[in-house]
Backbone as XML, in Angstrom:
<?xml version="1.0"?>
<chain id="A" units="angstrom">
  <residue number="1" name="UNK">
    <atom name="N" x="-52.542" y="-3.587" z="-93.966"/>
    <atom name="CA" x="-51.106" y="-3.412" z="-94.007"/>
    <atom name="C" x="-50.524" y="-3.274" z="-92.605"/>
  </residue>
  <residue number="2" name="UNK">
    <atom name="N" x="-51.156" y="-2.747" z="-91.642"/>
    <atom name="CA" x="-50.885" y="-2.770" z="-90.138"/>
    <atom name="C" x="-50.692" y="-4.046" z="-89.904"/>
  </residue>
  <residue number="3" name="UNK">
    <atom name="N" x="-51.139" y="-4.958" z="-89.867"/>
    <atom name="CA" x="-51.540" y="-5.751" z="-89.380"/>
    <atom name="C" x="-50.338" y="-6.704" z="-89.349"/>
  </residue>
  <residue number="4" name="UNK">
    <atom name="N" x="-50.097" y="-6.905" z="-91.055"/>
    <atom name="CA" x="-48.955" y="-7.549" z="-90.854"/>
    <atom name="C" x="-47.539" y="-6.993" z="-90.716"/>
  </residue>
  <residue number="5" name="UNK">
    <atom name="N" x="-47.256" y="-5.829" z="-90.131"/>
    <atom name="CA" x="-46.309" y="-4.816" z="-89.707"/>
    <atom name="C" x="-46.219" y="-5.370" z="-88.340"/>
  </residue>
  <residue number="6" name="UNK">
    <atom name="N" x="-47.716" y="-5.207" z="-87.460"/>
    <atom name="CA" x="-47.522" y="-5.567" z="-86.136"/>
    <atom name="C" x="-47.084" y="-6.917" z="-86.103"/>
  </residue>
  <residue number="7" name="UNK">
    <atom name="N" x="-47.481" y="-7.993" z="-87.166"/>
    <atom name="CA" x="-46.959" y="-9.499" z="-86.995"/>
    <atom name="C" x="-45.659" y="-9.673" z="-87.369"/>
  </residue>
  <residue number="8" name="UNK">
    <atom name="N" x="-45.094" y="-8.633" z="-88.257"/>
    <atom name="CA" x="-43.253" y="-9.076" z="-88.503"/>
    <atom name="C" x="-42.436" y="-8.392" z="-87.075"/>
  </residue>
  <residue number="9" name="UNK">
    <atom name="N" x="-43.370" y="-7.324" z="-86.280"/>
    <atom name="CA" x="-42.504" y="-7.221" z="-85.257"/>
    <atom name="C" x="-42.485" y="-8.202" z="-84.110"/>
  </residue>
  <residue number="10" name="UNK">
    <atom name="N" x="-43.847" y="-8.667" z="-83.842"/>
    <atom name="CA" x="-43.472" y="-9.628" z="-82.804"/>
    <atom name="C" x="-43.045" y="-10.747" z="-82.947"/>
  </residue>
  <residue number="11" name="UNK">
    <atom name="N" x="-42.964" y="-11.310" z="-84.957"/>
    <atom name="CA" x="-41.995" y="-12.757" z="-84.557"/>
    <atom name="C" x="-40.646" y="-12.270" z="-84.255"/>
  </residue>
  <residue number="12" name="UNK">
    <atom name="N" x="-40.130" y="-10.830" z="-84.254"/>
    <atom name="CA" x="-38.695" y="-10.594" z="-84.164"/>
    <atom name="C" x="-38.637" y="-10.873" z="-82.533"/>
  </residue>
  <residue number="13" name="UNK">
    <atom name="N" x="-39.756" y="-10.514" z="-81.509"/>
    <atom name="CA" x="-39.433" y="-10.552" z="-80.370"/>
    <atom name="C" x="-39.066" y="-12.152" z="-80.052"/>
  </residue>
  <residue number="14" name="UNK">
    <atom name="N" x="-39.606" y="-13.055" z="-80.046"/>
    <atom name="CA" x="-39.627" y="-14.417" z="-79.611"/>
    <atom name="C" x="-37.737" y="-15.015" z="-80.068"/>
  </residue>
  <residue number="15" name="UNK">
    <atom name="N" x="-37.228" y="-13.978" z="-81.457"/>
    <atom name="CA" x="-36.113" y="-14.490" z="-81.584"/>
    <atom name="C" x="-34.708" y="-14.417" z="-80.764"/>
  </residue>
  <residue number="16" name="UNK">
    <atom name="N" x="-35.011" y="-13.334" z="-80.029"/>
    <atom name="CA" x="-33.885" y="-12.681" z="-79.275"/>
    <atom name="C" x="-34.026" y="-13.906" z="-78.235"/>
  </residue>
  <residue number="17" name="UNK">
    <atom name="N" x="-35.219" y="-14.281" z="-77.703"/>
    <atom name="CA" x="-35.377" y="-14.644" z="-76.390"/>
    <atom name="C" x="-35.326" y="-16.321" z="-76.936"/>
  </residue>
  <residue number="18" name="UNK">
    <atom name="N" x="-35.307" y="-16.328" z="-78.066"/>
    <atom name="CA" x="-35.164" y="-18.250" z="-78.293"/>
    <atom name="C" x="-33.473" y="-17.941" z="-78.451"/>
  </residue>
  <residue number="19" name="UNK">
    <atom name="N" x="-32.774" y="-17.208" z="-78.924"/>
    <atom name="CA" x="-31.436" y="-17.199" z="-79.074"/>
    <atom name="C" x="-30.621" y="-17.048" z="-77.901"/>
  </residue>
  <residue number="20" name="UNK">
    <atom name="N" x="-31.104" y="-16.519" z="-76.874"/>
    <atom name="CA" x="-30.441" y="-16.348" z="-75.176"/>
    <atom name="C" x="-30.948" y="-17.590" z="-74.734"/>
  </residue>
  <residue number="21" name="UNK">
    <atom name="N" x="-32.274" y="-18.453" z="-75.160"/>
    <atom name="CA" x="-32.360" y="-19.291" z="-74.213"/>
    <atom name="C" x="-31.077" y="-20.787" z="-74.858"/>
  </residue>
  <residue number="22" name="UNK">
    <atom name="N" x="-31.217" y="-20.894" z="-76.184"/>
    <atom name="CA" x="-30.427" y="-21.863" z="-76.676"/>
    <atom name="C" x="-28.753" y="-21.366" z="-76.375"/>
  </residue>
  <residue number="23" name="UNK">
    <atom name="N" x="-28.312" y="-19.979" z="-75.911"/>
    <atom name="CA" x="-26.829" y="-19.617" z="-75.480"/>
    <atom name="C" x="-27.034" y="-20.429" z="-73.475"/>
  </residue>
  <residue number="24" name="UNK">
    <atom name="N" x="-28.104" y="-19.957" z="-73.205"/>
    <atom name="CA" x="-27.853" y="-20.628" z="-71.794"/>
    <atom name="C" x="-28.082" y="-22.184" z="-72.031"/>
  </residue>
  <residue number="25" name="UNK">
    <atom name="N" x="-29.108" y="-22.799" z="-73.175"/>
    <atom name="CA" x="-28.624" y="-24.337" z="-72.794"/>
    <atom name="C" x="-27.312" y="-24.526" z="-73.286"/>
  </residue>
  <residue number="26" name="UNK">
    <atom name="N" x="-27.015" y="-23.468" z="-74.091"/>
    <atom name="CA" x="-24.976" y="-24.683" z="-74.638"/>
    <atom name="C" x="-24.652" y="-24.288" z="-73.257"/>
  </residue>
  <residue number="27" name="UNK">
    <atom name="N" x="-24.210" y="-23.425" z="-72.831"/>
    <atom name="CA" x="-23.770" y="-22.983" z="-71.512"/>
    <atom name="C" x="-23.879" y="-23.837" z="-70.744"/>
  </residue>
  <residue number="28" name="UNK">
    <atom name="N" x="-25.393" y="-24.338" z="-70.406"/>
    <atom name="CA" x="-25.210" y="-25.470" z="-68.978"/>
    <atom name="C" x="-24.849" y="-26.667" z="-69.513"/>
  </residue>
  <residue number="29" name="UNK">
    <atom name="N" x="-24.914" y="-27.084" z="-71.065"/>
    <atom name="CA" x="-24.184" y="-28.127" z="-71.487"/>
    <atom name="C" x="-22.806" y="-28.126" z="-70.998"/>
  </residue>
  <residue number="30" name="UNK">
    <atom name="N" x="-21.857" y="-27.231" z="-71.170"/>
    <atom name="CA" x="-20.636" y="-27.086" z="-70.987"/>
    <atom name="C" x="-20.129" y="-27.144" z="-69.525"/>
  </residue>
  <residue number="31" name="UNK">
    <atom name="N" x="-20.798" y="-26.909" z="-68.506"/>
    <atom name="CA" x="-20.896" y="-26.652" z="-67.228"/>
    <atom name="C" x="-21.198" y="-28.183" z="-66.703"/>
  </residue>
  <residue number="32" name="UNK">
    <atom name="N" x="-22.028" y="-28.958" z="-67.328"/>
    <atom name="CA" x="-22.818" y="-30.307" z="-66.913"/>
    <atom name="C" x="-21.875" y="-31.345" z="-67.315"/>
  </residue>
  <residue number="33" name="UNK">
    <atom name="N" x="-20.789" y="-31.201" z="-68.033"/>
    <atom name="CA" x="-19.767" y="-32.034" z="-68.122"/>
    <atom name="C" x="-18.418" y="-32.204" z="-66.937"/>
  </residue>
  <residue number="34" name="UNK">
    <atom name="N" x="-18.832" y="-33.640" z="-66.661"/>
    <atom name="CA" x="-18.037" y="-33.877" z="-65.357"/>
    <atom name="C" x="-16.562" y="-32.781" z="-65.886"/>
  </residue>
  <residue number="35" name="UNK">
    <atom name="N" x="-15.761" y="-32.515" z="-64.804"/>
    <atom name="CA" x="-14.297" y="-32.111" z="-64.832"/>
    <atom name="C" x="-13.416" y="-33.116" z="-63.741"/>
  </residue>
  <residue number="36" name="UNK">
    <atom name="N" x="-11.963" y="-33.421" z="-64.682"/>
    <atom name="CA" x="-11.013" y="-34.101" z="-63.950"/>
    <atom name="C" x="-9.665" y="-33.539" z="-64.144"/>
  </residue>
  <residue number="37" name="UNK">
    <atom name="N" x="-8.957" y="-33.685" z="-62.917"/>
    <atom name="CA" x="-7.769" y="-33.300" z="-63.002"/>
    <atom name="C" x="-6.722" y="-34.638" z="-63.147"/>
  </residue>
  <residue number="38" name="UNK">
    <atom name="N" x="-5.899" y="-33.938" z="-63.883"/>
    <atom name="CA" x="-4.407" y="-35.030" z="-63.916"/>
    <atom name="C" x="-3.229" y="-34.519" z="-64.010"/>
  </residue>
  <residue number="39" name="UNK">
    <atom name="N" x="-2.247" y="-35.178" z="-63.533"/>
    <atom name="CA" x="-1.167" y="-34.842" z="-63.216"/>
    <atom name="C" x="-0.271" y="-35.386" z="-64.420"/>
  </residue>
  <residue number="40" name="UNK">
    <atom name="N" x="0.369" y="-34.893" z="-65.321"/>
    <atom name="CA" x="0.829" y="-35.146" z="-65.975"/>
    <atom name="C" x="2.324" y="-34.500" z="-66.324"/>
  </residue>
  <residue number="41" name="UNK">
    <atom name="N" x="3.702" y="-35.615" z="-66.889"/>
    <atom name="CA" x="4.860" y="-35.258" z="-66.396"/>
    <atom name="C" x="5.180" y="-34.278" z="-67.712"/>
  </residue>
  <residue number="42" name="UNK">
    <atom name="N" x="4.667" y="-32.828" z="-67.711"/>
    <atom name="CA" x="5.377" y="-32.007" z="-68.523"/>
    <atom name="C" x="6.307" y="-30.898" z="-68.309"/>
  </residue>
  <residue number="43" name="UNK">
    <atom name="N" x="7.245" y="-31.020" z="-68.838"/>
    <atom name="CA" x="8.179" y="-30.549" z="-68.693"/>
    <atom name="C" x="9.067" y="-29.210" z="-69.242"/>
  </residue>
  <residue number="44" name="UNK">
    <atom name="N" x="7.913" y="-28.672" z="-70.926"/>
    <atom name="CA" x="8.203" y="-27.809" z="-71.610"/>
    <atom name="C" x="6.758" y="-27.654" z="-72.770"/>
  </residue>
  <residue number="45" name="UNK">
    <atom name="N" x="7.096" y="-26.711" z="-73.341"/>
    <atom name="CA" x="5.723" y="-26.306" z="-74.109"/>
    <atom name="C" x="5.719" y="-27.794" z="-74.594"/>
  </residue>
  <residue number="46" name="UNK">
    <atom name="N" x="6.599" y="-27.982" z="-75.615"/>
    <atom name="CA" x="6.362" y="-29.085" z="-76.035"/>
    <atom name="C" x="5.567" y="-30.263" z="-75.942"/>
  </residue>
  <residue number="47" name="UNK">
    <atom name="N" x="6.091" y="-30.356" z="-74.801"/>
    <atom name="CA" x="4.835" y="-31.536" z="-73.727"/>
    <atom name="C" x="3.567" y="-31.155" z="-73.918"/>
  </residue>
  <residue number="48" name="UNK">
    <atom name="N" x="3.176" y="-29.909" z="-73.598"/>
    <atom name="CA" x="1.897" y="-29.648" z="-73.354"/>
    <atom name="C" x="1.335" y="-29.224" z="-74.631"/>
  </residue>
  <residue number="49" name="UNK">
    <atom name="N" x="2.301" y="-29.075" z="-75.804"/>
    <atom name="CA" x="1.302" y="-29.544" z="-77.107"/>
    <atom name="C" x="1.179" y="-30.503" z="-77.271"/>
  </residue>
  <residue number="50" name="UNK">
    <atom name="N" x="1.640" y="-31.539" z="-77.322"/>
    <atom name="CA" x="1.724" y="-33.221" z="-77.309"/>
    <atom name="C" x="0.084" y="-33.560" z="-76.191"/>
  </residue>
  <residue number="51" name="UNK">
    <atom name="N" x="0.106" y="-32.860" z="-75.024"/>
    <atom name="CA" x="-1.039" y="-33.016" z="-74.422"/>
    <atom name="C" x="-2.464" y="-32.445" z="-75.040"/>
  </residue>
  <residue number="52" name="UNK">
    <atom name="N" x="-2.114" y="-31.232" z="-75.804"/>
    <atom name="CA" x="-3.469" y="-30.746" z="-76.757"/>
    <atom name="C" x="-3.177" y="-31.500" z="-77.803"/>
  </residue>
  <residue number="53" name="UNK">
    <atom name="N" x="-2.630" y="-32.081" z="-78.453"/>
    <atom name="CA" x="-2.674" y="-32.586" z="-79.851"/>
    <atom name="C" x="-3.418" y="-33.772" z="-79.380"/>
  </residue>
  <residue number="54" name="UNK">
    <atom name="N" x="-3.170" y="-34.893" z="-78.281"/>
    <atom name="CA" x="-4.308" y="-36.221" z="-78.194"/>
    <atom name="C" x="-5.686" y="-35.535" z="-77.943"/>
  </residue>
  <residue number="55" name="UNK">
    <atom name="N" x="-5.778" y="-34.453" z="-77.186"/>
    <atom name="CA" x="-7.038" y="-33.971" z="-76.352"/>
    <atom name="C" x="-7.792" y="-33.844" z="-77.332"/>
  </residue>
  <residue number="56" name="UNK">
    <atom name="N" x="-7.268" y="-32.973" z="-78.280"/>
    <atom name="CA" x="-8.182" y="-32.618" z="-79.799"/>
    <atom name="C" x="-8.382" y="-33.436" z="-80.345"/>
  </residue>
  <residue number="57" name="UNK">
    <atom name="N" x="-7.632" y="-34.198" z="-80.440"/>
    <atom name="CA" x="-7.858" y="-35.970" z="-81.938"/>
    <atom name="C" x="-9.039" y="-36.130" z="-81.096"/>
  </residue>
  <residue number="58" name="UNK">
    <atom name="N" x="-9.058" y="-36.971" z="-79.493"/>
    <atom name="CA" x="-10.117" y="-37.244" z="-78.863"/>
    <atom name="C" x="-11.435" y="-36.885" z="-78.985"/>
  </residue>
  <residue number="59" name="UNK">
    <atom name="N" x="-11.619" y="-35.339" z="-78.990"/>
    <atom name="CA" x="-13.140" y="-34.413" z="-79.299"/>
    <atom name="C" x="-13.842" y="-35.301" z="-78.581"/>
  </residue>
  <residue number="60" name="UNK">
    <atom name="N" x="-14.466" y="-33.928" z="-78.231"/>
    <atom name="CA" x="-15.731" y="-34.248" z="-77.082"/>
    <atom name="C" x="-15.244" y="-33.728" z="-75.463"/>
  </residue>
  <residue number="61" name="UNK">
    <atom name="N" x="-13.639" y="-32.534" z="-75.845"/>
    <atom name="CA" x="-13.136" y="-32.131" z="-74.261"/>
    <atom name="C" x="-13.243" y="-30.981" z="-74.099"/>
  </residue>
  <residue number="62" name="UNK">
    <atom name="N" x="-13.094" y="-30.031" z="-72.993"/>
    <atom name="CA" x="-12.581" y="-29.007" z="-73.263"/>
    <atom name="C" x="-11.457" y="-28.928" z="-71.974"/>
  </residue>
  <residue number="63" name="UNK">
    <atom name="N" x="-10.352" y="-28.423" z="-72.329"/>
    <atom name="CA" x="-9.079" y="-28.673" z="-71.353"/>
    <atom name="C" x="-8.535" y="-27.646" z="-71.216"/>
  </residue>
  <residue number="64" name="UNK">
    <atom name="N" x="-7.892" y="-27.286" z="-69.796"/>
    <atom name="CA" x="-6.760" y="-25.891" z="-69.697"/>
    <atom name="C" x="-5.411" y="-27.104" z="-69.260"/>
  </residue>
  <residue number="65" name="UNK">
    <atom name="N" x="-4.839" y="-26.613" z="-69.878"/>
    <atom name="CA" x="-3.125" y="-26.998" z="-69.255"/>
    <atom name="C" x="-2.269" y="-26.071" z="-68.203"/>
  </residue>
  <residue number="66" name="UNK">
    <atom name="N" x="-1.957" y="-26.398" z="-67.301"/>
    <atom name="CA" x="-1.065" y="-25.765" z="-66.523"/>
    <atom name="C" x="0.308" y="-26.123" z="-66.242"/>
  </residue>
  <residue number="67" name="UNK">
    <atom name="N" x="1.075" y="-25.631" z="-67.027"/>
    <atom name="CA" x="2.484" y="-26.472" z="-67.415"/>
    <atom name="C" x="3.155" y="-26.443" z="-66.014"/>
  </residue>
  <residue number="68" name="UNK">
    <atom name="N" x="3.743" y="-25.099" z="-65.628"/>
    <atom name="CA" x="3.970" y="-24.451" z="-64.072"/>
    <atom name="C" x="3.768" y="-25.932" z="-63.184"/>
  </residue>
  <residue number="69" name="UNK">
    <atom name="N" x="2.388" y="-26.384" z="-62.971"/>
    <atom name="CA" x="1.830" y="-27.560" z="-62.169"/>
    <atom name="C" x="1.687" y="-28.200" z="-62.358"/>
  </residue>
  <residue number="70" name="UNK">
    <atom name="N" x="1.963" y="-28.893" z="-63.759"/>
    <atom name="CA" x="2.065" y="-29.698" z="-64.624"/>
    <atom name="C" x="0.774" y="-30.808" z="-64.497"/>
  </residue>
  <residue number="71" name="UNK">
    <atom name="N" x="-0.176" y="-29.727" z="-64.701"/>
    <atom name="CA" x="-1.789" y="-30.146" z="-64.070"/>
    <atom name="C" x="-2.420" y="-30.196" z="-65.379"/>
  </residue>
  <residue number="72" name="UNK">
    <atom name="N" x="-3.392" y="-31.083" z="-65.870"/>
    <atom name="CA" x="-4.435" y="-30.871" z="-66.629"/>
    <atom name="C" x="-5.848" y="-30.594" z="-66.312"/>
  </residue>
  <residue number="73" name="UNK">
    <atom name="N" x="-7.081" y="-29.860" z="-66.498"/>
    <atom name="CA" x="-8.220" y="-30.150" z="-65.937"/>
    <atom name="C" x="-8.841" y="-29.980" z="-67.073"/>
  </residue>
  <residue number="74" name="UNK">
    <atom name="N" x="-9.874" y="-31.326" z="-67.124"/>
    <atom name="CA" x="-10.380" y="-31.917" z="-68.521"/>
    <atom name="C" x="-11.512" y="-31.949" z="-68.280"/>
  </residue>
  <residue number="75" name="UNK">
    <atom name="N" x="-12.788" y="-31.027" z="-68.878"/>
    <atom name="CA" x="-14.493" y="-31.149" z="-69.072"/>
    <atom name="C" x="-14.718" y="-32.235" z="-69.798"/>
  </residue>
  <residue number="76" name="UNK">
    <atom name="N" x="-15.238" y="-33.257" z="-69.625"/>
    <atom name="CA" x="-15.861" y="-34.568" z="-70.560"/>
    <atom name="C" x="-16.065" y="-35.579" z="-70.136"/>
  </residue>
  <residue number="77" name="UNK">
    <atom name="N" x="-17.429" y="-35.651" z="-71.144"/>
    <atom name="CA" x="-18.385" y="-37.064" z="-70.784"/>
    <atom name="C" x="-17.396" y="-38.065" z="-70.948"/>
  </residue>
  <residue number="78" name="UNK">
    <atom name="N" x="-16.159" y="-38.214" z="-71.444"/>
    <atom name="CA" x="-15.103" y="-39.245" z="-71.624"/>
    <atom name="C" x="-15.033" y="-40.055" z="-70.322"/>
  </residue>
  <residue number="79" name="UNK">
    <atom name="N" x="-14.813" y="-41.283" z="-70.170"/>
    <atom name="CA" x="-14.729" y="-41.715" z="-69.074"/>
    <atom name="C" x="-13.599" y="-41.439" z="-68.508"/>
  </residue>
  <residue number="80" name="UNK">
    <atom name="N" x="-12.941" y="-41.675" z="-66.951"/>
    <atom name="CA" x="-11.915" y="-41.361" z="-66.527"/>
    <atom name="C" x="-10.674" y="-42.365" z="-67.444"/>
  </residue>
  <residue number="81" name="UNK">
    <atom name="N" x="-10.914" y="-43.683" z="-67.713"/>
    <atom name="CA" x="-10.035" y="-44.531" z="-68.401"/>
    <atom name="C" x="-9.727" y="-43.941" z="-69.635"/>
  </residue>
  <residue number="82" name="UNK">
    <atom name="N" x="-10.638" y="-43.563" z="-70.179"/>
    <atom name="CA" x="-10.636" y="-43.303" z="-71.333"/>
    <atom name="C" x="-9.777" y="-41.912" z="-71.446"/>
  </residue>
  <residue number="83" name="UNK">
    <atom name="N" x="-9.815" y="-41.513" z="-70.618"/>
    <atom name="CA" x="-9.286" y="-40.107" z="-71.061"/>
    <atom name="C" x="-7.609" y="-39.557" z="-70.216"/>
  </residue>
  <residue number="84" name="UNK">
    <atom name="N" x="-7.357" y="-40.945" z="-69.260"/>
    <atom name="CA" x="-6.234" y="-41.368" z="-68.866"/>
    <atom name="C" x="-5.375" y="-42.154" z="-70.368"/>
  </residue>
  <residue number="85" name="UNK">
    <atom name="N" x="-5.726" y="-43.360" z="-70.821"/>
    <atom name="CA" x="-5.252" y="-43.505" z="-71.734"/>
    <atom name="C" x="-5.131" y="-43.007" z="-72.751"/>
  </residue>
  <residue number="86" name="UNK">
    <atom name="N" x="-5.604" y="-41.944" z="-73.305"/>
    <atom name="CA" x="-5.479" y="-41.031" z="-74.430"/>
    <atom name="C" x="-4.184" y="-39.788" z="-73.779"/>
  </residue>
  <residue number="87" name="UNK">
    <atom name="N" x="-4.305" y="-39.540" z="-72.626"/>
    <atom name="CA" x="-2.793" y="-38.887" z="-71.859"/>
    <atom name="C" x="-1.834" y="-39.658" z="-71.912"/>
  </residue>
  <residue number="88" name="UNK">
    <atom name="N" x="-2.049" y="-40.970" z="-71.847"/>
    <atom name="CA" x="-0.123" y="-41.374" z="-72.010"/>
    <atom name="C" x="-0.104" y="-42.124" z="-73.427"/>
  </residue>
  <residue number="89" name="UNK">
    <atom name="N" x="-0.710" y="-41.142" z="-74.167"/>
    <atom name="CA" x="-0.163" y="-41.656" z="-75.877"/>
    <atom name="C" x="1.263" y="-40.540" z="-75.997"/>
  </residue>
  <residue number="90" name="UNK">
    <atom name="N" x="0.782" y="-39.492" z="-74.819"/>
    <atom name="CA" x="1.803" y="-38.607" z="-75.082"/>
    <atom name="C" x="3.157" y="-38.790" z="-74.864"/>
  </residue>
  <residue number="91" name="UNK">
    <atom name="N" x="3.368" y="-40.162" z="-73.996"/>
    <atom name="CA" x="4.333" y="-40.799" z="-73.385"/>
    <atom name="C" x="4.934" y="-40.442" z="-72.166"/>
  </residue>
  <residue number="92" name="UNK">
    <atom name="N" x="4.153" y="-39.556" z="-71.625"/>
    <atom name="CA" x="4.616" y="-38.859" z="-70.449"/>
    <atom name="C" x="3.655" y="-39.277" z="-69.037"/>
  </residue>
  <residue number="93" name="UNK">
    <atom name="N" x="4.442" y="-39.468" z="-68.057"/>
    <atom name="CA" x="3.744" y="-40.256" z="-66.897"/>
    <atom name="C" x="2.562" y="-39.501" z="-66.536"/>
  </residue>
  <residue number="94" name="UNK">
    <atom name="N" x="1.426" y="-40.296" z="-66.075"/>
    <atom name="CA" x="0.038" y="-39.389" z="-65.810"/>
    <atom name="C" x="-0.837" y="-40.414" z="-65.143"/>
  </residue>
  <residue number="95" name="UNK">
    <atom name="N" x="-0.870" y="-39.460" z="-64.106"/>
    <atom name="CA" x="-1.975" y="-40.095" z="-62.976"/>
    <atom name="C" x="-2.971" y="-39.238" z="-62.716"/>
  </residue>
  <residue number="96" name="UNK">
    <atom name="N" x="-4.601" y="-39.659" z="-62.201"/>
    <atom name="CA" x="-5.726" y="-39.445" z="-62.167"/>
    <atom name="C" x="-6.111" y="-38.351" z="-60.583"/>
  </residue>
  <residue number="97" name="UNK">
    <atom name="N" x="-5.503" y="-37.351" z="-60.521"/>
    <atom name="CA" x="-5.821" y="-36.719" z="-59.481"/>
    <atom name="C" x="-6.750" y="-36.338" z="-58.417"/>
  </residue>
  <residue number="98" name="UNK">
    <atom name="N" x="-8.714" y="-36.705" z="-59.430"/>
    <atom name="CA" x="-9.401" y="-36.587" z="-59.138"/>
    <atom name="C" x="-10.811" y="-35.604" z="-59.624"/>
  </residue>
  <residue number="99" name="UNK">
    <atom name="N" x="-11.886" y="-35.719" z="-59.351"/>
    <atom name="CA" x="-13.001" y="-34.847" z="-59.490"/>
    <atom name="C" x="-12.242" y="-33.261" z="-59.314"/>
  </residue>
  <residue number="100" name="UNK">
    <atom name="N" x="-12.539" y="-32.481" z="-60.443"/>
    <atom name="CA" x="-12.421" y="-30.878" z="-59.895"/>
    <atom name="C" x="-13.397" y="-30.207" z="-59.673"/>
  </residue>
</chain>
């Protein structure tokens, strides 16, 4: 009866440490995705839901908006074209600022 007492505790150990290691690979997944900035002409919240509403249809981003600077900076394997033309579905002028 020991025996298998001592074996249900140590598969508990291996789980903690497989569950931190699979939180640090999403982590460097998320980190390993190029980032780009764009300049995009928004002008009110509005705009910049119009800018999360394509970003989300798109999937596969993760984006902060900065209305103030009317800046986007976009995490994703998306190509730069690709993720320029999915910004002016919003109809608002947008140019490719660069690597962030």
């Amino acid at each position: 009866m020991a025996a298998p007492a001592l074996g249900a505790g140590s598969s508990d150990a291996p789980a903690p440490a497989a569950a931190a290691a699979a939180a640090a690979a999403a982590a460097a997944a998320s980190t390993a995705m190029p980032k780009h900035e764009f300049s995009v002409d928004m002008t009110c919240e509005g705009c910049s839901n119009a800018v999360s509403r394509v970003l989300n249809k798109l999937g596969g981003v993760e984006f902060d908006i900065d209305l103030p600077n009317k800046k986007v900076c976009i995490s994703s394997d998306h190509s730069v074209d690709i993720l320029l033309e999915t910004l002016e579905k919003t109809g608002k002028a947008v140019s490719y600022l660069g690597p962030k």
